[in-house]
C-alpha positions in Angstrom: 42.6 -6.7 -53.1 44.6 -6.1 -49.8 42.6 -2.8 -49.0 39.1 -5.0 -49.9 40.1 -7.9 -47.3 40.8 -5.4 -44.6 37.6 -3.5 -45.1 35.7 -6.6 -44.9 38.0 -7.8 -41.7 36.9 -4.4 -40.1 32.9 -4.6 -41.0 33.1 -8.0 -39.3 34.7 -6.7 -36.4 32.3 -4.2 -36.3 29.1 -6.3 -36.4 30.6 -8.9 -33.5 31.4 -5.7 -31.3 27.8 -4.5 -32.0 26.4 -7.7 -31.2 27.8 -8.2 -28.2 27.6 -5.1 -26.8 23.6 -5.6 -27.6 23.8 -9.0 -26.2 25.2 -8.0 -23.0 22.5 -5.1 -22.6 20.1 -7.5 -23.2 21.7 -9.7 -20.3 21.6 -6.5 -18.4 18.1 -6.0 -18.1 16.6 -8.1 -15.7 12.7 -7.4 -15.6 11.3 -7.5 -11.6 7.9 -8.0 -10.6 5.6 -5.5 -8.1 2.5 -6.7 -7.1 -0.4 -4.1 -6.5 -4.0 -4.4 -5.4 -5.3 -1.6 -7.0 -5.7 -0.1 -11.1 -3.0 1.6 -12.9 -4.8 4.6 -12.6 -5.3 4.6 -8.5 -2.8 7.5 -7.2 -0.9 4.6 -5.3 -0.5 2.9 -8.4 1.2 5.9 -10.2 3.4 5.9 -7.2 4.5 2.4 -7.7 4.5 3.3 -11.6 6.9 6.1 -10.8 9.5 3.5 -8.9 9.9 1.4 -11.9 10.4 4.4 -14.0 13.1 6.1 -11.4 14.4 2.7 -10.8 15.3 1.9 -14.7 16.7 5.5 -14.9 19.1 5.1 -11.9 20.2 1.7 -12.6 20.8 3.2 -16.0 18.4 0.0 -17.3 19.9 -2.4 -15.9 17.0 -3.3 -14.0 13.3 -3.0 -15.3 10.4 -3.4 -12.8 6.8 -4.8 -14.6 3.8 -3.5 -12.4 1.3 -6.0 -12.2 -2.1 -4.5 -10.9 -5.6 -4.9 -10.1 -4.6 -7.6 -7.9 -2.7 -10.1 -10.6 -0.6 -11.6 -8.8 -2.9 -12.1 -5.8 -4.1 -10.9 -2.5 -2.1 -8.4 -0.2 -1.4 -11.7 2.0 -0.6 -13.6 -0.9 1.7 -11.3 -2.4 3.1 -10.7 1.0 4.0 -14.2 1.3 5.2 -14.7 -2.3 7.6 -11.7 -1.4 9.1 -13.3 1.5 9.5 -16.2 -0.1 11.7 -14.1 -3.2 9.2 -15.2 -5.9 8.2 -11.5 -6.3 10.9 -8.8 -6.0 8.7 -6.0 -4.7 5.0 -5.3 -3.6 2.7 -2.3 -2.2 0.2 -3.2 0.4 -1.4 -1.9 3.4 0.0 -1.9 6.6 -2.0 -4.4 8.0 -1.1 -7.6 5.6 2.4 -6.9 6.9 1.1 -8.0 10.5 1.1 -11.4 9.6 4.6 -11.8 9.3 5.3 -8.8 11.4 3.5 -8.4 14.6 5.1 -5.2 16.2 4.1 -2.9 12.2 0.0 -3.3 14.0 0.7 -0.2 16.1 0.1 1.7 12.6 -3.8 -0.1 12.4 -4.3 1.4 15.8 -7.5 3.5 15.6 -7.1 7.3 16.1 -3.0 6.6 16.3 -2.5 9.9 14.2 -3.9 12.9 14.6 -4.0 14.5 10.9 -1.7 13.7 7.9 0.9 15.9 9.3 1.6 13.8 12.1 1.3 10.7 10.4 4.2 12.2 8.2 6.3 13.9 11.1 6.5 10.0 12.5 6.9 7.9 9.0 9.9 10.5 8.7 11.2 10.1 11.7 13.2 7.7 13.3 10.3 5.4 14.4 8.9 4.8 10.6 12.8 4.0 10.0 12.7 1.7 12.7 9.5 0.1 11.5 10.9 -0.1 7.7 14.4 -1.6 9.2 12.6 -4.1 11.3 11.2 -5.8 8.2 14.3 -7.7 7.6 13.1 -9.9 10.3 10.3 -11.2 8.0 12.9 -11.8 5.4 11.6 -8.1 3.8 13.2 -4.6 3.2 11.5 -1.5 4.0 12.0 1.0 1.1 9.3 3.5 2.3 5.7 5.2 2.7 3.2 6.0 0.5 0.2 8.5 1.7 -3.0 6.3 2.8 -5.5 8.9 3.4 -8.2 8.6 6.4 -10.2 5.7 6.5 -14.1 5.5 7.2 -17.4 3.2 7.0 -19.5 3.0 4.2 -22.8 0.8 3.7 -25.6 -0.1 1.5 -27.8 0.9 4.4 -27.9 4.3 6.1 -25.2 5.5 8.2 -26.0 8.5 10.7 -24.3 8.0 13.6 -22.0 5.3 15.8 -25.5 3.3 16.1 -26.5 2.8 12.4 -23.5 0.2 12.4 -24.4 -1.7 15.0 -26.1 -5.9 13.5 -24.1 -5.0 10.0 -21.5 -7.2 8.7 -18.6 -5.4 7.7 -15.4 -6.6 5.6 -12.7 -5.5 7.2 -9.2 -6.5 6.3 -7.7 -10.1 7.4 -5.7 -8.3 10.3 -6.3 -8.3 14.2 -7.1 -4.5 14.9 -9.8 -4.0 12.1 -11.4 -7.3 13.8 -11.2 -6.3 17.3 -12.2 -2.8 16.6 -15.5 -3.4 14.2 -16.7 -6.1 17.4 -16.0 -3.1 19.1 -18.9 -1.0 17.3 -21.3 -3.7 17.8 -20.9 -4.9 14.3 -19.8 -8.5 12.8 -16.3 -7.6 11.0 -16.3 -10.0 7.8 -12.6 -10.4 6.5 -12.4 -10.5 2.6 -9.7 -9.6 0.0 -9.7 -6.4 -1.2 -10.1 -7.9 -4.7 -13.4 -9.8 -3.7 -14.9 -6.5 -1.6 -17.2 -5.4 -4.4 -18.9 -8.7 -5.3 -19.5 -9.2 -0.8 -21.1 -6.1 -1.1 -23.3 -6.8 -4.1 -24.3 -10.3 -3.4 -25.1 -9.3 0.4 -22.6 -11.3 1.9 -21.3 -8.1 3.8 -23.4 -4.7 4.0 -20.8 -2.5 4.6 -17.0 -2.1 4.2 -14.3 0.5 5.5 -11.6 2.3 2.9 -10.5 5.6 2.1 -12.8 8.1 -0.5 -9.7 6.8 -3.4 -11.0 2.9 -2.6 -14.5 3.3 -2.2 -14.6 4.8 -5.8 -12.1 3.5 -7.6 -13.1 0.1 -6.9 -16.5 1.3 -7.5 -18.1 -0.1 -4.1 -19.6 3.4 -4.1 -21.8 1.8 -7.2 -23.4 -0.8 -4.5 -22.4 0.9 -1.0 -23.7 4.4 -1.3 -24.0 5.8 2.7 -20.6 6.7 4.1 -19.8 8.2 7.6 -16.5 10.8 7.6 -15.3 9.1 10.8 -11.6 8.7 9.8 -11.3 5.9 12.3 -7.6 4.8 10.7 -4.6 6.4 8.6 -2.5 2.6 7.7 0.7 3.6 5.8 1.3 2.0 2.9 4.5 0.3 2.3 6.5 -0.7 0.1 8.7 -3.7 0.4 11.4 -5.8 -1.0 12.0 -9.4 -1.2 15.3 -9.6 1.1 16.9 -12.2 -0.9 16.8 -10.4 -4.1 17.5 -7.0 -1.8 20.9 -8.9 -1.0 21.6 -9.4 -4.8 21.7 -6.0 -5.6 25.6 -3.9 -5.4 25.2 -1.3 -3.1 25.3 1.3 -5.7 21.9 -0.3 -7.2 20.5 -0.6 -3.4 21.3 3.0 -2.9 19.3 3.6 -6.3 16.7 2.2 -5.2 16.2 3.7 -2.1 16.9 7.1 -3.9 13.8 5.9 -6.6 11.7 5.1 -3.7 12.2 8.9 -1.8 11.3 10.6 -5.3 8.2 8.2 -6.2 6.7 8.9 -2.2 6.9 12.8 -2.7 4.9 12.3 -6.4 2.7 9.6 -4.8 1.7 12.2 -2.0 0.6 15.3 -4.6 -1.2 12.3 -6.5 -3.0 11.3 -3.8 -4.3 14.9 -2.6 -5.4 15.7 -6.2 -7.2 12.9 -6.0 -9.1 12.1 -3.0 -11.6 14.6 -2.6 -12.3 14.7 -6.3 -12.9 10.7 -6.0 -15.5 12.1 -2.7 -16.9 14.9 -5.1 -17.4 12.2 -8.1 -19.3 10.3 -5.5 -21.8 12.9 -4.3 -22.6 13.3 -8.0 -23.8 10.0 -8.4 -26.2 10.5 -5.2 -24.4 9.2 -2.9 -25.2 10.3 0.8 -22.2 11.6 3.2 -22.7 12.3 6.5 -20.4 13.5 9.3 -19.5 11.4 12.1 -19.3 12.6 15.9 -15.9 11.6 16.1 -15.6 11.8 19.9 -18.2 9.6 20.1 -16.2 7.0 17.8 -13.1 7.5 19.8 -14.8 6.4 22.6 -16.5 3.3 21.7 -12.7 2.1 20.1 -10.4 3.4 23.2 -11.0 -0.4 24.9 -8.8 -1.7 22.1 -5.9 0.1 23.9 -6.6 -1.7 26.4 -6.8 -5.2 25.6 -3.8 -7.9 26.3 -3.2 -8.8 23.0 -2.2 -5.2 22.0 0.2 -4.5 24.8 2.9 -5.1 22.8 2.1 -1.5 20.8 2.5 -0.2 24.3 5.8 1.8 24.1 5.5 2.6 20.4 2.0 4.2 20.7 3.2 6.7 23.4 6.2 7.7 21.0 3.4 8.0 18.4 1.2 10.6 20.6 4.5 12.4 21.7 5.5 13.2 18.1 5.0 16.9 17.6 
């Protein structure tokens, strides 16, 4: 009888230790939001899908991040705005929607700021893209890190030959100064639209062209009603990754230094993702009769170098000559 009662005392103490040690993993896992603009499938996508994989695994699950893509959650300015604000934890956009809260980041819409991949990489690297991703605290936003853009260019539902065809089309350009300034520039009418709204612009006529990278143009499938694109590679933006500062401030140090460690590993995957796919998505375009020309890119440079120029983007000054002396 004795032995019976202290079996059964020590299957209950099991079950309550079992429980609560469940419970309090349960209470462990706290499940973060990361807004993204484009598919699951998109190679900037599988970056961010990499973070919340790396992140779970260093954080040893305490923390779980839910991707939500194809623009769920909202615009890149929305989701900018709802990350400063701490109601989403993390999002991947452009550089550009970052100007809106942070001037100086523009420099990196500059046209023609880089030079190739390499250099765009040699500076994100360096101590000017740490200074850029530091500097995000003053829009209440932490700077984790880069992912690869690849080179932007124009595409159309007219043709596109040369520096001229452009000129009279309305193009969508992205709700930031520089595209703006610099499509006015080409003697078009820039057209600022979500990314998410790009493809019905372009069907309806409300815009005939658009700008993007090969990835965007097909993925998003505005090669489907945009089929004439010019290789001008006017712009390389960066895209970011950021944090909402108040739920950056949350974390112990040992989770912030996780994160940051997540973020290293998910840029150099994101990268080999990216260069896998970007001429495959240009190839999978010319299969479905799409026209590609090359562009005289001096003669691009040229008709853009006034933006330099102009008062409003002084304040890149200093930052583009460290940009053009990185070697």
């Amino acid at each position: 009888m004795k032995r019976s009662r202290i079996g059964l005392l020590l299957l209950i103490g099991l079950i309550v230790i079992a429980t609560c040690s469940s419970a309090n993993l349960m209470a462990a896992a706290k499940v973060l939001k990361l807004a993204e603009v484009h598919p699951a499938d998109y190679p900037t996508a599988k970056g961010d899908s990499k973070f919340a994989e790396l992140v779970e695994k260093y954080t040893n699950g305490r923390y779980k991040i839910q991707c939500y893509f194809n623009s769920q959650l909202g615009s890149e300015n929305d989701v900018v705005e709802q990350t400063k604000l701490g109601v989403i934890e993390f999002t991947r956009v452009s550089t550009a929607p970052v100007v809106t809260v942070y001037p100086e980041i523009g420099v990196f819409t500059m046209p023609f700021i880089f030079t190739s991949q390499e250099h765009m990489w040699k500076v994100l690297n360096g101590s000017i893209g740490q200074h850029f991703l530091d500097a995000c605290e003053k829009a209440n936003l932490v700077g984790l890190g880069y992912f690869e853009p690849g080179s932007r260019h124009f595409y159309a539902n007219k043709p596109l030959n040369n520096l001229a065809s452009l000129k009279g089309l309305k193009i969508r350009v992205q709700p930031s100064p520089v595209p703006v300034s610099m499509v006015k520039l080409l003697g078009a009418t820039p057209t600022p639209i979500a990314y998410g709204e790009v493809y019905s612009a372009l069907q309806t006529g409300v815009v005939d062209g658009a700008e993007n990278n090969y990835p965007s143009w097909v993925s998003a499938n505005h090669y489907e009603v945009a089929k004439y694109l010019i290789q001008d590679g006017h712009q390389r933006q960066p895209e970011i990754l950021v944090a909402s500062k108040k739920f950056w401030n949350s974390l112990s140090k040992a989770d912030q230094a996780a994160v940051k460690r997540a973020m290293k590993e998910a840029t150099e995957y994101q990268i080999k993702e990216w260069n896998a796919f970007e001429f495959e998505a240009l190839e999978r375009a010319k299969a479905k009769g799409c026209i590609v020309k090359e562009a005289n890119i001096a003669e691009f440079q040229a008709a853009m170098a006034p933006l330099y120029d102009m008062p409003e983007y002084k304040i890149y000054k200093d930052w583009i000559k460290k940009i053009k002396n990185t070697k």
